[in-house]
N, C-alpha and C positions, 0 to 999 in steps of 0.2 A: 764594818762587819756587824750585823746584828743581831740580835740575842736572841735562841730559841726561849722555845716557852718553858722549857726545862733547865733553862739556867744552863745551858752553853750556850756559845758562841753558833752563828749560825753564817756560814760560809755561801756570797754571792755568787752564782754559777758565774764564769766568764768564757768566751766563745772567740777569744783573739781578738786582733784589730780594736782595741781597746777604744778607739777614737773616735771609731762609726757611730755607735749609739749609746745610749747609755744602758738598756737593758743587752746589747751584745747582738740583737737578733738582726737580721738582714734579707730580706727575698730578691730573689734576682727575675728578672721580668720572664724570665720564661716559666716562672713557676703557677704564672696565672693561668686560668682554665682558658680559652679562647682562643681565636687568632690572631694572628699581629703579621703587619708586613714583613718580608723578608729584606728591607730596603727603609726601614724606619730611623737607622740611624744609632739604632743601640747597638755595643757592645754584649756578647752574649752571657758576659757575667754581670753587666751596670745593674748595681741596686736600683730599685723603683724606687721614687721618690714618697716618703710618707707625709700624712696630714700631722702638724705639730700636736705634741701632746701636752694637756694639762699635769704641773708637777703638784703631788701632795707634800707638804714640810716635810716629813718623812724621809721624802725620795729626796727632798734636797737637799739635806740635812746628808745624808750618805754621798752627797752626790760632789761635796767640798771635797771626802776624804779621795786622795790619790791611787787609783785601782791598781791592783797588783798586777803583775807583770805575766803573761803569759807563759806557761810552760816551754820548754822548746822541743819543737818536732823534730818527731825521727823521719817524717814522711820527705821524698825528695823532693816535693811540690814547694812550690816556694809559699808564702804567707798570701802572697798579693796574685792571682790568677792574670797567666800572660792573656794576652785580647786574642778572640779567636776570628779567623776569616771570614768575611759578610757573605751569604749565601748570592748567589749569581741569579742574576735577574731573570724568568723566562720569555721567550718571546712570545706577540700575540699568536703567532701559528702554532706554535706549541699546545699554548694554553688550547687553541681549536680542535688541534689533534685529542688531545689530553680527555679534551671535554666530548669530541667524537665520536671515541672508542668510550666515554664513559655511558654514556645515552644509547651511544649501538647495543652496549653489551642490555641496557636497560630494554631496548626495544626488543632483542631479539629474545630476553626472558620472558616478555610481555608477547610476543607473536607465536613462540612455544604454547603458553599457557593457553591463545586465543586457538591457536590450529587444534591442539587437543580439547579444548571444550567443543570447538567447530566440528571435529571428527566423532566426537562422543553423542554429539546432536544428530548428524545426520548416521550413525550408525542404528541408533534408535528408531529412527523410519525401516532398516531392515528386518524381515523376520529372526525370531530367537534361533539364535546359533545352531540349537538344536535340529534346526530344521534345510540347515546349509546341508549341501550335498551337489558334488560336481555330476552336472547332467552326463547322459550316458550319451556314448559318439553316437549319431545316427546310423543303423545298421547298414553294412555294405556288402551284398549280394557278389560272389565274384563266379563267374560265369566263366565255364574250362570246356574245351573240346574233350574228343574221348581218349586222346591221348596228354590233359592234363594243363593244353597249354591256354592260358587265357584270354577269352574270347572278349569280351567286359566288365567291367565291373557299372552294378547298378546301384542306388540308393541317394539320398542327398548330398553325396560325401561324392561319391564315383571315383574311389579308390582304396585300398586297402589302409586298413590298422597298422602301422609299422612299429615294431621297437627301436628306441636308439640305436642295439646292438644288429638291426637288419639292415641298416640306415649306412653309406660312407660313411665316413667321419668327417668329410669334408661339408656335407651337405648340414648339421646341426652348425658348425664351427663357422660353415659363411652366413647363416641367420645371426649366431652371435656377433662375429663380426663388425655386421653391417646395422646391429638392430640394439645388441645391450652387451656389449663388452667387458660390464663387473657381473655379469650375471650369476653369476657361482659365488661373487664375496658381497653381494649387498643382500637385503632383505628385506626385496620385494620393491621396496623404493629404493631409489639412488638419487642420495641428496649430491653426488658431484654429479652426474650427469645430466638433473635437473637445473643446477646452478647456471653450467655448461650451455644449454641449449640457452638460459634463462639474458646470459649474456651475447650470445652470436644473435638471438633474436631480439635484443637491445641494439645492438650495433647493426641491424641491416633495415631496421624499421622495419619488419613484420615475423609473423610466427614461420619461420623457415626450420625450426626445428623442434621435435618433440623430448620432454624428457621420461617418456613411458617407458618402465623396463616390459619384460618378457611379460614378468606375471600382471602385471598391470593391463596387458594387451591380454592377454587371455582371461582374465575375472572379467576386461568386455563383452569380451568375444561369449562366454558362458553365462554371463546372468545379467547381463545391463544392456538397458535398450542405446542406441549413437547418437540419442540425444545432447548435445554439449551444454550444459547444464553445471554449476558448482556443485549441488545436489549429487549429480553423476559419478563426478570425478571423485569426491569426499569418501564416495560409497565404492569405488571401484579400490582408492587408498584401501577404504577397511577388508573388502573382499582377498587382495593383494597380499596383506598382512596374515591372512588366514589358511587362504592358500600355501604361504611360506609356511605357517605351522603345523601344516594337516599334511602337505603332501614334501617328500624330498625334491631335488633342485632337478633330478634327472627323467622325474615323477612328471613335473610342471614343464618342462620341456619336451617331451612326448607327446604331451598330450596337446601345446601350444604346433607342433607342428603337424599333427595329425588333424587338427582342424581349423587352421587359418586358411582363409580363402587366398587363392592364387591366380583369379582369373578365369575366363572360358567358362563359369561353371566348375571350378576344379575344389573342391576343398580337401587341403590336405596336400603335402610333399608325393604322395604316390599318385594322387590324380592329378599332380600339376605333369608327373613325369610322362605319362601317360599320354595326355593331352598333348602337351607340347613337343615331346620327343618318342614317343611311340616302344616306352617300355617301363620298367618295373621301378620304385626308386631305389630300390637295392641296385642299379644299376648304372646310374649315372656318373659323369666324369666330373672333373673339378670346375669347367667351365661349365656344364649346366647344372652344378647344385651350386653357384654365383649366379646363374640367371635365375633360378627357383628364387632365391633368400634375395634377389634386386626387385622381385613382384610387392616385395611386401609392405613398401611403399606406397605405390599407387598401383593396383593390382590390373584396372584396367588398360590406365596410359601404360606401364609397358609392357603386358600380354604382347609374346612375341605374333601372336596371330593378327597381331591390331598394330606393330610399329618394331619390326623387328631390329633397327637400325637403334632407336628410344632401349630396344632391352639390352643390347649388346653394351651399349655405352652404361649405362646402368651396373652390368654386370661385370666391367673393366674397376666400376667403384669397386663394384665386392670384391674384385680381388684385388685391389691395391689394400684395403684394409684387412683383409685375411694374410696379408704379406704382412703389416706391420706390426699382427698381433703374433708371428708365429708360425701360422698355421700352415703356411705354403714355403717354400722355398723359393728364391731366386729361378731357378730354371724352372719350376713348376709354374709360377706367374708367367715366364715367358711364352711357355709353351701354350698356356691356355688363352694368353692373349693373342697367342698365333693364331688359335685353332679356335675359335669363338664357336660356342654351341650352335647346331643344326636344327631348323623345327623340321619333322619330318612331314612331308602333305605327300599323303597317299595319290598315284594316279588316277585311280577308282577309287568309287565310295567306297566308306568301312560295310558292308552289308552285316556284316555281324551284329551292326545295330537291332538290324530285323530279328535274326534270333532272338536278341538279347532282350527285346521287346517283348517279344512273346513270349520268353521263357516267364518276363516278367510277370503278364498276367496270369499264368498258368499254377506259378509259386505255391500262393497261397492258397490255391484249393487242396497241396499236397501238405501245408505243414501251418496254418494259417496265418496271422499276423506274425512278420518277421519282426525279433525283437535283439535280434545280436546277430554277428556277421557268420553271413554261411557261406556254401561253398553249394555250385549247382554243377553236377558232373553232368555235361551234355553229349547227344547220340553223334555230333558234329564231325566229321571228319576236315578238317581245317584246307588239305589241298584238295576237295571234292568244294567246297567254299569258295576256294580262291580261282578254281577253272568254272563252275557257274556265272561267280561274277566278271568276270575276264568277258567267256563266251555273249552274257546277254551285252556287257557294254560296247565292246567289240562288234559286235552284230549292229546292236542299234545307231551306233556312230556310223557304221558305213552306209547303212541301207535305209536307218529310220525317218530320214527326211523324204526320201525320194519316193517312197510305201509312206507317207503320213503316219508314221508311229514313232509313240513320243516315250510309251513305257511298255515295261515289259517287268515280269516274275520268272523265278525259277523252283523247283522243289525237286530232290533227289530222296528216293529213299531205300532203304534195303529191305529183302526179302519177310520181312518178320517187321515193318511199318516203320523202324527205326532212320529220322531226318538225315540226311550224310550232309545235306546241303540245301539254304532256303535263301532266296532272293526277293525281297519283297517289292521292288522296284530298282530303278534305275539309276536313282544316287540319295545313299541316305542322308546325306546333308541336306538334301533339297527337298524331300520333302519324307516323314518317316510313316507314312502310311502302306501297310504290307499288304498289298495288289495278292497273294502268293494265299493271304492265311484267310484275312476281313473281307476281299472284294466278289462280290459273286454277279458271274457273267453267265452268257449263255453260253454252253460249250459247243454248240454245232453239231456238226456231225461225229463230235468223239465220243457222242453217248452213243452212239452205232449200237457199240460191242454188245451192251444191255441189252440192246433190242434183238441181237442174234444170238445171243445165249438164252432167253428166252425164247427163244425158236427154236434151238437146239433140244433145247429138254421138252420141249413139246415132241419129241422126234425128228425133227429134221437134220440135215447134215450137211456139211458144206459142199456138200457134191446135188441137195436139191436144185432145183430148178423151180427159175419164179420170171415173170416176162416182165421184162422192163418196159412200161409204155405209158401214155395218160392216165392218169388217173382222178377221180374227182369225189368228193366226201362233201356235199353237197355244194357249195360253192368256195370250196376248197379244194384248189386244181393243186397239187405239188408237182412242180417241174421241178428235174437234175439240171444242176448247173450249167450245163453245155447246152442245155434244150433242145439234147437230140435224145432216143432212146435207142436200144440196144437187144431189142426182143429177146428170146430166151438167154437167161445168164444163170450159171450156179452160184449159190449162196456166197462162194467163196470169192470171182469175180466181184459182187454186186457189192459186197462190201468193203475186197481193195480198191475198187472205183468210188465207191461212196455215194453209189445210185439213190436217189431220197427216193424216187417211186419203188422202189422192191422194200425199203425201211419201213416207208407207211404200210403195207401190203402185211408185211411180217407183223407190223402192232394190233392191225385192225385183228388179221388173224388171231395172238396169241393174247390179246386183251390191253389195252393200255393200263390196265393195276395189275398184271403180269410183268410190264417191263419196269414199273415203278418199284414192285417187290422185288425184283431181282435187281435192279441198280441199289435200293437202303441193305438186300443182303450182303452184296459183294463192298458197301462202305460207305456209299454214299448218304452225307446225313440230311441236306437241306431238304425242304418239302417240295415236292416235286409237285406237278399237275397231270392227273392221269387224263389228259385227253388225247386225240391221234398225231399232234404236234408233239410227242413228248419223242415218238422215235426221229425226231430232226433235233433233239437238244435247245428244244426252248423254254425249258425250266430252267433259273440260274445254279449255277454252283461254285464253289471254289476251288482255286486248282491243286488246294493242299487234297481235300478228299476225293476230286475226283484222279488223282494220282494215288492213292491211297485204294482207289476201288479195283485200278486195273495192275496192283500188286498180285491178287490170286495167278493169275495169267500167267506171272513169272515163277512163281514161289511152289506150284502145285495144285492151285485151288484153295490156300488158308487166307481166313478172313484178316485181315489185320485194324490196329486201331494207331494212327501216324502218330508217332510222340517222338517227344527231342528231350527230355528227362529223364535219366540210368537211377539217379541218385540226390539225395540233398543232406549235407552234411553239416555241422557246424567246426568251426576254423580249427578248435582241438579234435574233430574226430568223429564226435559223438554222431551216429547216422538216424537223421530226421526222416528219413522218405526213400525207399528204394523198387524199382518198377519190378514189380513180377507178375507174371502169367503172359499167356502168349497170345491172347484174342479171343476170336469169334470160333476157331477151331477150322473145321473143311465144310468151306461156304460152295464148291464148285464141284461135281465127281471130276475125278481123273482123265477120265475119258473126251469131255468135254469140254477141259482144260485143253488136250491135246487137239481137240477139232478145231478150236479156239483160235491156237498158236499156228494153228495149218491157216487158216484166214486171214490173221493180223501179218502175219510175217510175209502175206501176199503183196500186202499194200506197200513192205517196203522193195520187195521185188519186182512188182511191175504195176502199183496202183500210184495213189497220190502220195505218198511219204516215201517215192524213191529218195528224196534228195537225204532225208535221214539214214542210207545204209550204211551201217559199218563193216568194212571189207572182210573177208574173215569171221564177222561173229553171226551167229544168228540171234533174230531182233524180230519184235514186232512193236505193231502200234498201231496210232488211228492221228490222222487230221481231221481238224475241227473247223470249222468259218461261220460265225453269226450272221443274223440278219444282216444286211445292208453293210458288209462287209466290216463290222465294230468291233469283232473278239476274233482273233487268228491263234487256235492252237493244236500244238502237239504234245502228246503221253504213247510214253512205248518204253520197251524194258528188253533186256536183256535177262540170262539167267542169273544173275548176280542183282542188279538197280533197275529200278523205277524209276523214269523220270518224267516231268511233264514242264510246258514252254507256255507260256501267255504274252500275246503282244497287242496291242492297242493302245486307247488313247484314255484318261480318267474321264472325259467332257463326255466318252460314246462316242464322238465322231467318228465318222466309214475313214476306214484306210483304205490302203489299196493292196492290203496284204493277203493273204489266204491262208489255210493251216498249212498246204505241201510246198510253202516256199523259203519265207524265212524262220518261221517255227520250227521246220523239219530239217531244216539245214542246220540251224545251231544246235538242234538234237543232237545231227548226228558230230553234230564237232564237240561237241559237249563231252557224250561218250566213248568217242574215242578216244578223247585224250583219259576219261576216271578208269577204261579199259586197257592203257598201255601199259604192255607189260606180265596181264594175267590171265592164268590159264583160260583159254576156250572155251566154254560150259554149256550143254545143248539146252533149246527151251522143255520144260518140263512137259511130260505127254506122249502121245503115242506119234513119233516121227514128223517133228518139226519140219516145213521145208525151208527148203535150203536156196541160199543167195542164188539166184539164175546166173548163166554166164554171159547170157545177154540179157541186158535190160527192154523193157518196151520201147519202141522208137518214140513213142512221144507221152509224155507222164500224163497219166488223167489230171483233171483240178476240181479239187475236190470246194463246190462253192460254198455262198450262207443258204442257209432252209428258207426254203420255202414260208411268207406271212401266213398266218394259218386263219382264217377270221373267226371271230366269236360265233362260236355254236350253242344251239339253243339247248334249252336245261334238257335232261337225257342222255347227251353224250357222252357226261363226263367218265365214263369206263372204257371210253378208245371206239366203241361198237357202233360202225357206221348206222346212222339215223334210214328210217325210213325213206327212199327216194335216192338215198345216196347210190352211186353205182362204180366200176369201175370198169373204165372205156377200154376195151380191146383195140386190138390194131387190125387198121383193114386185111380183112382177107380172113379174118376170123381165126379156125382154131379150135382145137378142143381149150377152151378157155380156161372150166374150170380144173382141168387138170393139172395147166400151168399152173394155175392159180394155188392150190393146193398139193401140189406135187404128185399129183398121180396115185 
């Protein structure tokens, strides 16, 4: 014991075990900072061995005296530490594992860090946020008869705007299905079904699956060009992520099915429905919104127009997984795999195309640049539509080979210029050029009428008298078709025959800018040539206006102007464009209308358009035949429609048709059939005649005019040139009596 500095006694600390050391202290080898084997062979209590230490006398001197005796514990542990069990060796796979998951967990901190600076980098190439804004759909035009139902839709979409809520529910449920199945619980990205694809396209050695969600497909679809680029994809991530922020989940689905392409030309779930199965997509069944949502894959390879057997199979996928999510039941799967969706292929062309053409260009002079979807109410009567086209296909298939005609137009209209029905050709898939509205032909002899209402208001009447015989306008002979004449005929005669020598007689008389003012009064708009060929229809027209011109006829004598547009609306309501006024007003007197209808209605009773009579109605009209037999047509009306026939060929080649054969035949099948059923209506005027009970034994043929040759400057007013004359028939005549009526 040794002595404080204070003169006591100064007491050795002692720590037990009295015999270990001599200052009592001990470390146990785990006490050292480091690591050490688990397999080294220590005890986990063994003291570490220490370096010897130098003793001062002092310490040695204390160190003879016998150390006192340790206290005795209360603690249960014994004095001496029992040895404790050696830890268990691991193995090298362990350690792999161990060391595996420790390096993953490092890399996959380190490929976080690198995809967010990767993402932040190429996010910086897009414009400021500021300036994101989801493009607007492309406007979609939808085109409705006048009873509402619709006829087309136009625009780069060619289909309507849908809501979810107008939508099946099957048809949103088999896109998810088949395409993103967390799409309601991820955001925007889906790290499992990217993983997903990441491994089936490990294990089959190629990219056989994507793992793009919904909105990922749609931030491409709306701002990113398909170039496959990392650049692209990084940018499409950030677009994705933005999308989820800005718009809700039912938002981004909408708007993804309202404009992903589906093939044909269709974008959009109502233009695929449209296209492929010929209705609304409010409409479809569970097996065709599984063939819609199987396109979306490879839109072309299985377009059911392109591989119908490729889409059916496709679409047996979408509903084995609309089965596993849910969304079908057991008997609904069966049934639809019983009943595999139908593409519907019309027998006839859609012609509705041609309206829906024209209505097109017509549009924008009523409401200008379409910029949001509208609605165009059309004059269309949809079964006056479906019996024009019926009637020209029909026609043409039976007779158009054996008569060399290969097309044909139709145009129907009513009393007030309104379209009931337009045919622009023969099959609009084949080819969408409208013959009906664009093409101008010569009409033949169906500008007649022009030429004898023009006579008429000069005084004459369908009871004058004019001598059918040679005639010559300096070496310009016109001969009637049959190349016989018919000496004295009345007005009314000469024009259901379709005499060309009493036509020219009537023009030279009444002036050729006579007959040309009267054809632009009554509607006619192209420019005509006022010389003495104009009363044989050798100036072109088309057969919208000149069916348009011989409206007065039927109606009373009012001018009208042909339109197929009541209205244009936008999809909520709001009304852009609505047609008023009613024309040109009374382009014809009364009277003259009635002498008119006394002559026209001849021709179907015993001239050349017998074969257009309809039993029971009274009807007039006129056959037409061009030169060299190229343009065969018929225009004639009842008191209710107008209608007019065009058949030929696009090249011009001669057929071997005429206007009173198969023009005036489909006329009249035409209008019997838009006639069943409605009251009888006489023609407007003073005492229409009436059906014969006997027809003529044998129909005139009404031919093409006469080539007219180039006459020298002077004549262009119709007014026969000096020298010109016109040849009497032997035996003479008070000539010019005939000639002028007496």
């Amino acid at each position: 014991m040794a002595r404080s500095e204070g003169g006591g006694e100064r007491r050795e600390p002692s720590f037990g075990n009295a015999g270990k050391t001599r200052d009592g202290l001990s470390l146990d080898r785990r006490d050292r900072i480091g690591a050490f084997a688990e397999d080294d062979g220590f005890e986990e209590d063994e003291p570490l061995a220490r370096a010897p230490v130098k003793r001062t006398a002092t310490r040695a001197a204390s160190a003879k005296k016998p150390a006192p005796k340790p206290a005795a514990r209360t603690s249960s542990k014994t004095s001496t530490a029992s040895p404790r069990r050696r830890a268990p060796k691991r193995s090298l796979l362990g350690r792999l594992v161990k060391g595996g998951v420790y390096w993953g967990l490092i890399l996959a901190v380190w490929g976080v860090v690198a995809f967010v600076g990767l993402l932040g980098y190429y996010a910086a190439t897009l414009p400021p946020t500021s300036e994101w804004a989801v493009p607007a759909r492309p406007p979609n035009v939808r085109i409705v008869s006048e009873t509402g139902e619709t006829i087309a839709n136009r625009g780069d979409t060619g289909g309507e705007s849908l809501t979810l809520a107008e939508m099946p529910k099957a048809l949103p449920q088999a896109v998810m299905a088949i395409e993103d199945r967390r799409f309601y619980s991820h955001f925007g990205i889906d790290p499992i079904g990217l993983a997903r694809a990441m491994v089936v396209n490990f294990q089959s050695g190629a990219a056989t699956q994507g793992g793009s969600t919904l909105t990922q497909q749609l931030a491409k679809n709306l701002f990113l060009e398909p170039a496959r680029t990392i650049e692209r994809k990084m940018q499409e991530v950030v677009l994705s992520l933005w999308l989820e922020a800005e718009h809700s989940k039912d938002d981004i689905l909408e708007m993804y099915m309202n404009r992903v392409y589906l093939g044909a030309g269709a974008y959009g779930v109502d233009a695929a429905a449209r296209r492929y199965f010929a209705k609304s997509a409010r409409e479809v069944t569970i097996a065709e919104a599984a063939m819609v949502a199987g396109l979306l894959k490879a839109p072309s390879r299985y377009a059911p127009t392109n591989d119908l057997q490729a889409a059916r199979d496709r679409a047996a996928l979408v509903l084995g997984a609309m089965r596993e999510e849910g969304y079908i039941t057991d008997a609904q799967l069966k049934q639809a795999l019983a009943e595999p969706a139908r593409i519907v292929n019309r027998q006839t062309a859609a012609s509705a195309g041609y309206v829906a053409d024209w209505v097109m260009d017509l549009v924008p002079g009523f409401v200008g640049q379409v910029s949001e979807d509208i609605v165009v109410e059309t004059t269309i009567d949809t079964s006056i539509q479906r019996a024009a086209e019926d009637v020209l296909q029909n026609g043409l298939a039976a007779e158009g080979e054996k008569l060399r005609v290969s097309q044909g137009a139709v145009v129907v209209m009513d009393g007030a210029g309104a379209v009931k029905g337009l045919v622009g050709g023969r099959d609009y898939q084949a080819s969408q050029f409208n013959r009906a509205v664009t093409a101008r032909r010569q009409p033949g002899s169906a500008f007649k009428p022009f030429v004898y209402l023009a006579a008429l208001e000069h005084g004459m009447t369908p009871q004058t008298v004019r001598v059918d015989r040679p005639v010559a306008f300096g070496k310009w002979r016109p001969e009637n078709y049959t190349r016989k004449n018919y000496g004295e005929v009345t007005l009314k005669r000469a024009l259901a025959n379709s005499l060309n020598t009493v036509a020219v007689q009537l023009g030279s008389e009444v002036g050729a800018i006579s007959v040309v003012d009267t054809a632009h009064r009554l509607g006619i708009t192209s420019a005509l040539n006022p010389n003495l060929s104009i009363a044989l229809g050798t100036s072109e027209v088309t057969l919208l206006e000149l069916t348009a011109a011989y409206t007065p006829f039927a109606n009373g004598g009012y001018g009208v102007v042909p339109h197929v547009i009541r209205r244009i609306k936008t999809e909520d309501g709001t009304l852009l464009y609505e047609k008023r006024g009613s024309g040109p007003g009374q382009v014809v007197n009364l009277a003259q209308i009635g002498q008119m209808n006394e002559m026209l209605s001849e021709a179907l009773i015993s001239g050349t358009a017998q074969r257009a009579r309809i039993p029971g109605w009274p009807a007039g009209g006129k056959t037409g035949t061009s030169q060299d037999l190229r343009d065969a047509w018929f225009v004639g009306y009842t008191g209710y429609f107008t209608a007019g026939i065009w058949l030929g060929n696009d090249d011009g080649k001669p057929t071997k048709a005429t206007g009173g054969v198969l023009p005036a035949a489909l006329w009249g099948q035409l209008m019997a059939r838009i006639h069943d059923g409605m009251q009888v209506a006489e023609l407007p005027g003073a005492q229409a005649a009436r059906e014969a009970a006997v027809a003529a034994a044998q129909i005139p043929v009404d031919g093409p005019s006469p080539v007219m040759p180039q006459l020298p400057a002077g004549t262009a007013n119709g007014e026969a040139r000096a020298g010109s004359r016109v040849i009497p028939p032997a035996g003479g005549g008070d000539f010019l009596k005939s000639l002028f009526g007496g």
